[in-house]
ZAMARGU-4260 file (C-alpha; in steps of 0.2 Angstrom, whole numbers, plus 5000, padded with zeros to 4 digits):
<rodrens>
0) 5845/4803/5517 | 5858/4791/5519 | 5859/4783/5537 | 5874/4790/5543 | 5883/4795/5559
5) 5884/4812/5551 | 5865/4814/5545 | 5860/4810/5562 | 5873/4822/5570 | 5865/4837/5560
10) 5847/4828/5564 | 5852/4830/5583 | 5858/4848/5580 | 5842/4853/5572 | 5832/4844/5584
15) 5840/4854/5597 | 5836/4872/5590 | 5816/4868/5590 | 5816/4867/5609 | 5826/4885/5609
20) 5814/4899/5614 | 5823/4909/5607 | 5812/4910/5587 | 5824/4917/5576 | 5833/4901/5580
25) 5818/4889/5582 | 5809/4892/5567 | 5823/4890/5555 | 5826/4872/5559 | 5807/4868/5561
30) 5809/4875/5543 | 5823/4864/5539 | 5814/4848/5548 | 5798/4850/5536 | 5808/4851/5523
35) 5817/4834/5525 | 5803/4822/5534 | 5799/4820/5514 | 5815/4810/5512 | 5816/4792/5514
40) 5824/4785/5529 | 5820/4802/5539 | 5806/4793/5551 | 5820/4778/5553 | 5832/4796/5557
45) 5821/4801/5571 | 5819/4781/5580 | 5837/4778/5582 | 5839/4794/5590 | 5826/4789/5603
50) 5833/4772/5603 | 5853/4778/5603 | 5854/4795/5612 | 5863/4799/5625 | 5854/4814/5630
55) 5836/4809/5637 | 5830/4829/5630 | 5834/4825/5612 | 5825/4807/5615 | 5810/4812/5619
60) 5810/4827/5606 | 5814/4814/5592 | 5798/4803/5598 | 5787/4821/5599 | 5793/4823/5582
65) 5791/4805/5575 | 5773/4804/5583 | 5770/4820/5573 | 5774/4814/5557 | 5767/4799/5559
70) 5751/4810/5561 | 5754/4821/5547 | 5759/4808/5535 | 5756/4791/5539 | 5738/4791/5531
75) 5737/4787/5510 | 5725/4799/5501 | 5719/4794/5486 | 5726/4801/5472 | 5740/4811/5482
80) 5760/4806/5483 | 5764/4793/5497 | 5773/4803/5510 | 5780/4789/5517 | 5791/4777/5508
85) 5785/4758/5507 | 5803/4754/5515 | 5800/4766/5529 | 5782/4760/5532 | 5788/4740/5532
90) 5805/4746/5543 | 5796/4756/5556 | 5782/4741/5558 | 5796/4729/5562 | 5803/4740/5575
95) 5791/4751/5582 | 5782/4739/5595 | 5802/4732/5602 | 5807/4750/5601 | 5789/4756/5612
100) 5791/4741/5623 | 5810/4746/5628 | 5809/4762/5631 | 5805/4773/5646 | 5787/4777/5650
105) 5790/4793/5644 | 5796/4788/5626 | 5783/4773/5628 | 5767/4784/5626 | 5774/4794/5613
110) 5776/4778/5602 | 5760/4771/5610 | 5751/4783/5601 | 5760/4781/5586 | 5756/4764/5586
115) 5737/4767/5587 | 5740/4780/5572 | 5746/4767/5561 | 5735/4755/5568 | 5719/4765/5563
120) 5725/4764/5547 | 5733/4748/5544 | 5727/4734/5555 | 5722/4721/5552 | 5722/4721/5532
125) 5739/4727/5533 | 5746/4726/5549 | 5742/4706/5555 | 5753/4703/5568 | 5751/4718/5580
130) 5740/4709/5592 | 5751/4692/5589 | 5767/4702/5593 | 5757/4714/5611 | 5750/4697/5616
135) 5766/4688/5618 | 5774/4701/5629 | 5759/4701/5642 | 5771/4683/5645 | 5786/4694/5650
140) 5781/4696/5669 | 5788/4715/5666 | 5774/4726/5671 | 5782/4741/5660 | 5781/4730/5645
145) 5762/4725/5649 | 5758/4740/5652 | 5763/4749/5639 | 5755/4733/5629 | 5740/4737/5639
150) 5741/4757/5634 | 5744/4753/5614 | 5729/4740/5617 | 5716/4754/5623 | 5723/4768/5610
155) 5718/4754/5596 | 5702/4749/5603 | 5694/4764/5613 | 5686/4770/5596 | 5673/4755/5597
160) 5664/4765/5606 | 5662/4778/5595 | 5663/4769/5578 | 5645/4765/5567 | 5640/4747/5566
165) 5648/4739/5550 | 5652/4721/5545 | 5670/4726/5542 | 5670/4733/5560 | 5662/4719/5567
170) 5675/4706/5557 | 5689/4718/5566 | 5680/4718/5581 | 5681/4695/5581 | 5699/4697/5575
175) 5704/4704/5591 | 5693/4695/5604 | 5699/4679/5597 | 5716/4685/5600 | 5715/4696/5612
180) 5700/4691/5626 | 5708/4674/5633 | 5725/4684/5636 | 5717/4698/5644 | 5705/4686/5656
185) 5720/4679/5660 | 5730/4694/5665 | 5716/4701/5675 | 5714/4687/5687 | 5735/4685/5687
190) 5736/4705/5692 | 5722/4704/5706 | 5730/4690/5712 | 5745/4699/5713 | 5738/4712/5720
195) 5734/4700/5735 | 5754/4694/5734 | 5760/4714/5738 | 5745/4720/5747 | 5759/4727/5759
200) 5772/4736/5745 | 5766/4751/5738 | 5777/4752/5721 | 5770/4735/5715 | 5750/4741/5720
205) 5752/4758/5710 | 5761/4748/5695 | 5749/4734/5697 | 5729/4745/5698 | 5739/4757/5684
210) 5734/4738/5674 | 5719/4735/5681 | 5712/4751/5676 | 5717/4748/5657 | 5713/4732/5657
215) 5695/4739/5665 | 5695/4752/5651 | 5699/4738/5637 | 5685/4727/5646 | 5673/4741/5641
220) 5679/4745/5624 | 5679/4729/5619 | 5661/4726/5625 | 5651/4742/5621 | 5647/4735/5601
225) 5640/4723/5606 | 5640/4708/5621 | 5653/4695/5615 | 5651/4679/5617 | 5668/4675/5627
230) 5663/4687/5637 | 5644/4681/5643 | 5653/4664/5644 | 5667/4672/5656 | 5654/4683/5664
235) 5658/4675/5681 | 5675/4680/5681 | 5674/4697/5676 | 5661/4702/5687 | 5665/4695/5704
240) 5683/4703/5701 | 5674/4719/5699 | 5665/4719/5710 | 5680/4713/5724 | 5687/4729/5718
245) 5673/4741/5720 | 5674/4734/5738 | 5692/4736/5743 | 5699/4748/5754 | 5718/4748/5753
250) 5723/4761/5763 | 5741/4763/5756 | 5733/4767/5737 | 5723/4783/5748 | 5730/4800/5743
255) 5731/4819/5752 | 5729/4825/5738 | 5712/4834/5737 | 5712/4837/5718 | 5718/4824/5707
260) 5711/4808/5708 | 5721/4793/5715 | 5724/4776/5706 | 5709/4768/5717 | 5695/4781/5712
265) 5702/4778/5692 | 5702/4760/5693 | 5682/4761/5702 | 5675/4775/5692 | 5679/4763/5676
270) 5671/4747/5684 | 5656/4759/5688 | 5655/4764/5668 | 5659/4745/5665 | 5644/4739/5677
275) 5633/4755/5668 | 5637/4748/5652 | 5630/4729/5656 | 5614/4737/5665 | 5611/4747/5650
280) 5614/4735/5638 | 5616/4719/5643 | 5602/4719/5657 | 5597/4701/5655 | 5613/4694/5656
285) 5617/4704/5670 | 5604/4703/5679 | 5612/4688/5692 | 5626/4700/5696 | 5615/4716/5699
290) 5609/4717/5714 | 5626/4715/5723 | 5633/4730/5712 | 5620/4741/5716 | 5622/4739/5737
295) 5641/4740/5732 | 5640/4755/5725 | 5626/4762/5733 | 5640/4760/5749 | 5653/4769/5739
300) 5642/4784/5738 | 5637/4784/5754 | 5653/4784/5761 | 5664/4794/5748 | 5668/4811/5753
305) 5666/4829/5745 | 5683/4832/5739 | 5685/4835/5720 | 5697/4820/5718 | 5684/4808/5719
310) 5671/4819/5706 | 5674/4807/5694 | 5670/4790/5703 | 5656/4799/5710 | 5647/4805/5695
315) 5649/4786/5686 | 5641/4779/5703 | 5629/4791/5701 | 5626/4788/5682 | 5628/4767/5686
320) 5611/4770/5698 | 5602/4781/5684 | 5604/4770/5671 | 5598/4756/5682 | 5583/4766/5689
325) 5578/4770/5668 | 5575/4751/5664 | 5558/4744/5668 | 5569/4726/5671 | 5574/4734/5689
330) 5560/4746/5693 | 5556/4737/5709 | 5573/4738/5718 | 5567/4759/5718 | 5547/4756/5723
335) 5548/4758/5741 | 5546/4773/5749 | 5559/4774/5759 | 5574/4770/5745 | 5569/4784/5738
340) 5571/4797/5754 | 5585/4787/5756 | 5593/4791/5738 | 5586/4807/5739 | 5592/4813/5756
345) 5610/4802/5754 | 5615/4803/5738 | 5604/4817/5727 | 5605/4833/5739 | 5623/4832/5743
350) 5629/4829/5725 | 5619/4847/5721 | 5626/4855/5732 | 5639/4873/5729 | 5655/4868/5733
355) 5670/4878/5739 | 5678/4869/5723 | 5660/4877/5712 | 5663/4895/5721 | 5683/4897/5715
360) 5678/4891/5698 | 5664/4904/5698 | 5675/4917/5702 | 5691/4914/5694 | 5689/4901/5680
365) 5671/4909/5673 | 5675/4903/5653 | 5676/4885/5661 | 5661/4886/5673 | 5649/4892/5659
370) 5658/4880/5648 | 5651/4866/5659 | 5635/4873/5667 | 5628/4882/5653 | 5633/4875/5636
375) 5631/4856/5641 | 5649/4850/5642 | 5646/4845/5661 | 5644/4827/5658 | 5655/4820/5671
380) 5651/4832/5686 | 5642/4829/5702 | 5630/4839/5698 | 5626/4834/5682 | 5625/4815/5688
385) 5614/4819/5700 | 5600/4828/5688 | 5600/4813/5679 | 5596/4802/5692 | 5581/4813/5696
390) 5577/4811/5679 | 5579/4794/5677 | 5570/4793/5695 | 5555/4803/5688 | 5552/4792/5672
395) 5543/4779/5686 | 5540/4788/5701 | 5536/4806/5695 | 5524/4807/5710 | 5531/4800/5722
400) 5549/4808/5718 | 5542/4826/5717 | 5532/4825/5734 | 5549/4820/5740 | 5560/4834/5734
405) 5546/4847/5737 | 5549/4845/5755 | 5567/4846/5752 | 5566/4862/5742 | 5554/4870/5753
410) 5567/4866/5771 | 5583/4872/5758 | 5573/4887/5755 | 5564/4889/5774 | 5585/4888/5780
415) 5590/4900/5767 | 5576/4915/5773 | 5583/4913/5790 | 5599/4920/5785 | 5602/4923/5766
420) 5620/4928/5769 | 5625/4912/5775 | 5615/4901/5768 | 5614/4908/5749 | 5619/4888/5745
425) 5601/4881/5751 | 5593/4891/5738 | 5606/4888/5724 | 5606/4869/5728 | 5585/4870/5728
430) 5584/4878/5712 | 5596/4866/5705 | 5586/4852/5711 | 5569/4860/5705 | 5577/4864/5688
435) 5581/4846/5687 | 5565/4837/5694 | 5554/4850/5679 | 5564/4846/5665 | 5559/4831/5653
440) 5565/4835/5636 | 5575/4850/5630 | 5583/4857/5615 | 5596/4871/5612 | 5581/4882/5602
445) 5568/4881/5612 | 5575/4876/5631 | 5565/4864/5640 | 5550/4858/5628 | 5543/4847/5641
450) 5540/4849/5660 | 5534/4839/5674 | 5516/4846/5677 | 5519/4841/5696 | 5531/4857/5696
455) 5522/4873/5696 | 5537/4882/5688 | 5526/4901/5684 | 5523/4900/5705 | 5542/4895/5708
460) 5546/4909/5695 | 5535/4923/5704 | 5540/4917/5722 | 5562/4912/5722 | 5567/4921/5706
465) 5562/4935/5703 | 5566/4942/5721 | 5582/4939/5714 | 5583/4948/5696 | 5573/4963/5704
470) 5589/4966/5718 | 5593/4983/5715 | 5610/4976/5717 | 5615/4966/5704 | 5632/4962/5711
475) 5627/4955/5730 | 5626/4935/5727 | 5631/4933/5709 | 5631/4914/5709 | 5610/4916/5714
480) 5610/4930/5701 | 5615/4919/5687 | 5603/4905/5694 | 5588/4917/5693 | 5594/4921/5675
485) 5597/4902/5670 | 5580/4899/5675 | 5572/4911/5663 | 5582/4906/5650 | 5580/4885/5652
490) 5562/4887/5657 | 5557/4902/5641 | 5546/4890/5634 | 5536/4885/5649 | 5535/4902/5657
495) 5518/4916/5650 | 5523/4927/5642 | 5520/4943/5652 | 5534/4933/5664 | 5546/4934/5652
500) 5542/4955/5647 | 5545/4957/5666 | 5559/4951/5666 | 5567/4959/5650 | 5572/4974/5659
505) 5578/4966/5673 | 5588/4954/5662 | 5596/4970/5653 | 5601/4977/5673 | 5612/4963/5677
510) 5624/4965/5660 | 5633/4978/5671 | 5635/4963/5684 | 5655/4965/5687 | 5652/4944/5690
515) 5656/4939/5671 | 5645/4922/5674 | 5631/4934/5677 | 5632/4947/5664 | 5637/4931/5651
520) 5620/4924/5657 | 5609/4940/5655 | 5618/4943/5638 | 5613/4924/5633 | 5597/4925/5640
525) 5592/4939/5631 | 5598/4934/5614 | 5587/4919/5619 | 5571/4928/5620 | 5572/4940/5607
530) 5575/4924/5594 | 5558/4916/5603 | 5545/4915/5589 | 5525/4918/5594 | 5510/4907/5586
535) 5511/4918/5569 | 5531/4916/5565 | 5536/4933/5570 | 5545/4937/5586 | 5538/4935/5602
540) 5544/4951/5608 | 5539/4964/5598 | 5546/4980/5594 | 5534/4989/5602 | 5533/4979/5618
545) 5554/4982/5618 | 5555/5001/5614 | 5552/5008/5632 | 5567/4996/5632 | 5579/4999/5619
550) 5591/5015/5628 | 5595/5005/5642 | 5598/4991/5631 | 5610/5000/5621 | 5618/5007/5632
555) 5622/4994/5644 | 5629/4982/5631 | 5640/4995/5624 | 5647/4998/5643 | 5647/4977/5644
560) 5658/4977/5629 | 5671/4983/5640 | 5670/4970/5653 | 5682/4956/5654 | 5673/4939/5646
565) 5659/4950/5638 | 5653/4933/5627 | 5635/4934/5618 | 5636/4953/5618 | 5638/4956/5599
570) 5623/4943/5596 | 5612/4954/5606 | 5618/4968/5597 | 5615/4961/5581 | 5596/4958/5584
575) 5595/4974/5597 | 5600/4983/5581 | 5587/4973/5569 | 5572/4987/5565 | 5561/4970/5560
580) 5563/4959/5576 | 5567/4968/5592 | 5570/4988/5591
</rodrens>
């Protein structure tokens, strides 16, 4: 494809018809648009446009488009056609970071990503100026340009977190802190200092803490290998910033907005992950620097309200603390007695705690609620932070943590029996809190495999659950319902089993729960016992012990089928309908 004004015109009019809804006239120029990006100059096509274009809609369909193709194409496979032209490659490296640079935020993270893209693949070996060429522009003063250096910097780097230790990862690694960490040190004290210039002008702070929190996430992919050495030597600096930060109360960066998380909780809840990181990792080194992070953050969650905006930089807090209680380095700062009622009663309880926020999810967004609470994907909620804590808590103080949380369970429990309709909450929240203060190890199998022998769970069972799976209605208190069932099904392997044929039955009951968390959970529960295997390989549950059973069974899953969310069901249909293992 020859670049001419022509060529691009007829690009443009294609590009138009893919945002058409109408498909008879989209898909044939999605067609026509695979069937070019083979040619040579086609990626070059698609940068001008974003770079030339009049129409911003076409501009930003063009850098869609390019970012795509770079994702389809840019990658050589061995023994397979380049898809891109060596031209194309070397001409679209030239240009790429300018164009990214120039172009509207919009346009910027489109390319930003694109960049990264190529970046996996090509930098350093082939690719030896990219950091050379981001690192002068942090010179420019012109926070859109840095910032979108900043964004490229963190698409490139974030997988260090993830990557397996190599000596070609480490050699990459020294490549770009000899580059890159100087730069960045020095751009992080310039923007708090800044920050200190326009502590009055709203529009320089949200441009200015959109940095600081990429340069925070930098910070942390850039550390998590391993603990450079610039960055003990620099220790200092970095962490008597952060911890300025944790401490600021700006009230012009505060929001209304209850949901989404302002630029002040972001930039926090990454320091808290940086400062979990060093106390995990690092704890040695950070040792000096811990004590004044822990008061700082112990604050933040002391004073930090329930509203889902701040979620996130409440479950790092919460992590921050829990990785700090695990390691024997800092065990005394939890030894007295009353730092313990104090995390307990401030920080543990009101983190476990049902929230408006937990009920609407419940109710309206069930796939995503057992998503989280049931098949583990939960790792940044309150609630999940919390059990951690308790866990990490209990690897010290076992004792003195579960006298503790007794008393609370048993007031959560004594406030729920004086009025079960309005305060369902206590006894959700103390089950939550006894769930997490038994469970020690646990695998997807088997559920918990090892439990705090503090907690009498079979007495706990006999006394709070099953009250609740016996209710001869199985719709009145769902969100207790599923709670009951959770138990049985986390707890399976710790639990006699007559416990678990009493509660068969019951379990069967609740799949007509209109709730669909609740019938999901009987329907998962069950296809959790009947795998159970007893001391002789077979099934736990027998045949025998399950015919008096099997009707209802039937029956009720075939009725469940019809249910909106009806997961699990056809599992428990294919081993209710095994002759060998259950019926």
């Amino acid at each position: 494809m020859e670049l001419n004004d022509a060529n691009l015109q007829t690009l443009t009019e294609f590009l138009r018809k893919t945002l058409d809804p109408d498909p008879t006239v989209r898909r044939p120029a999605e067609k026509f648009l695979e069937s070019v990006e083979g040619n040579q100059n086609y990626p070059l096509f698609l940068l001008t446009l974003l770079e030339k274009c009049q129409d911003n809609v076409i501009r930003v369909c063009a850098a869609v488009t390019f970012k795509n193709y770079i994702k389809r194409n840019w990658r050589i496979v061995e023994d397979e056609p380049n898809k891109v032209s060596d031209p194309d490659r070397t001409a679209i490296k030239a240009n790429i970071i300018n164009l990214m640079l120039s172009s509207p935020e919009q346009i910027q993270k489109q390319l930003s990503d694109a960049i990264s893209i190529i970046g996996r693949e090509d930098f350093p070996q082939k690719w030896p100026d990219l950091l050379t060429e981001m690192v002068t522009r942090f010179r420019s003063g012109d926070f859109h340009i840095i910032n979108g250096v900043l964004r490229t910097a963190h698409s490139l780097f974030k997988r260090y977190r993830h990557e397996f230790k190599s000596n070609e990862l480490w050699s990459e690694i020294k490549l770009v802190l000899d580059t890159f960490a100087l730069p960045l040190t020095e751009l992080f004290k310039a923007t708090i200092e800044l920050c200190q210039t326009h502590a009055t002008d709203i529009n320089a702070l949200k441009v200015l803490f959109s940095s600081l929190t990429l340069i925070s996430k930098l910070f942390y992919s850039l550390n998590f290998q391993d603990l450079p050495e610039f960055f003990e030597d620099n220790m200092e600096t970095w962490m008597t910033n952060f911890h300025g930060l944790l401490t600021l109360d700006n009230k012009l960066l505060q929001t209304d907005d209850e949901e989404e998380a302002g630029l002040l909780e972001l930039l926090k809840s990454q320091i808290c992950d940086n400062a979990a990181l060093y106390a995990q990792k690092y704890d040695e080194e950070f040792q000096p620097y811990l004590p004044r992070f822990v008061t700082a953050i112990w604050n933040l969650l002391v004073s930090t309200g329930q509203e889902v905006k701040y979620d996130l930089l409440v479950s790092n807090a919460i992590q921050f603390l829990a990785s700090v209680c695990e390691r024997p380095h800092y065990k005394h700062l939890f030894e007295d007695q009353n730092t313990l009622t104090s995390i307990c009663e401030k920080v543990i309880v009101p983190n476990m705690e049902f929230r408006s926020a937990d009920e609407e999810a419940f109710e309206d967004n069930s796939e995503e609620y057992i998503r989280r609470d049931l098949e583990g994907s939960d790792i940044d909620t309150r609630r999940r932070a919390a059990c951690d804590l308790v866990r990490g808590l209990c690897k010290f103080f076992e004792g003195p943590v579960t006298a503790i949380f007794s008393g609370y369970v048993n007031s959560m429990l004594g406030e729920y029996a004086k009025n079960p309709g309005e305060n369902w909450k206590h006894k959700d929240a103390a089950i939550y809190l006894v769930t997490s203060l038994a469970s020690k190890a646990q695998t997807q199998k088997h559920g918990i495999t090892q439990a705090n022998e503090l907690v009498n769970l079979n007495e706990f069972f006999v006394n709070h659950i099953l009250s609740d799976l016996k209710s001869s209605n199985v719709n009145e208190f769902p969100v207790l319902k599923a709670d009951a069932i959770k138990y049985v099904m986390i707890f399976r392997s710790q639990l006699p089993k007559e416990q678990l044929l009493q509660a068969v039955p019951l379990l069967i009951s609740h799949l007509q729960a209109e709730s669909t968390v609740e019938h999901t959970y009987a329907a998962h529960a069950l296809e959790r016992l009947f795998t159970m295997r007893g001391s002789s390989n077979t099934t736990l549950i027998t045949p025998a012990e399950m015919a008096p059973f099997t009707e209802q069974l039937l029956n009720n899953l075939f009725k469940a089928l019809a249910l909106p969310g009806s997961r699990n069901f056809s599992n428990v249909l294919h081993y209710a309908s095994l002759p060998d293992r259950v019926v």
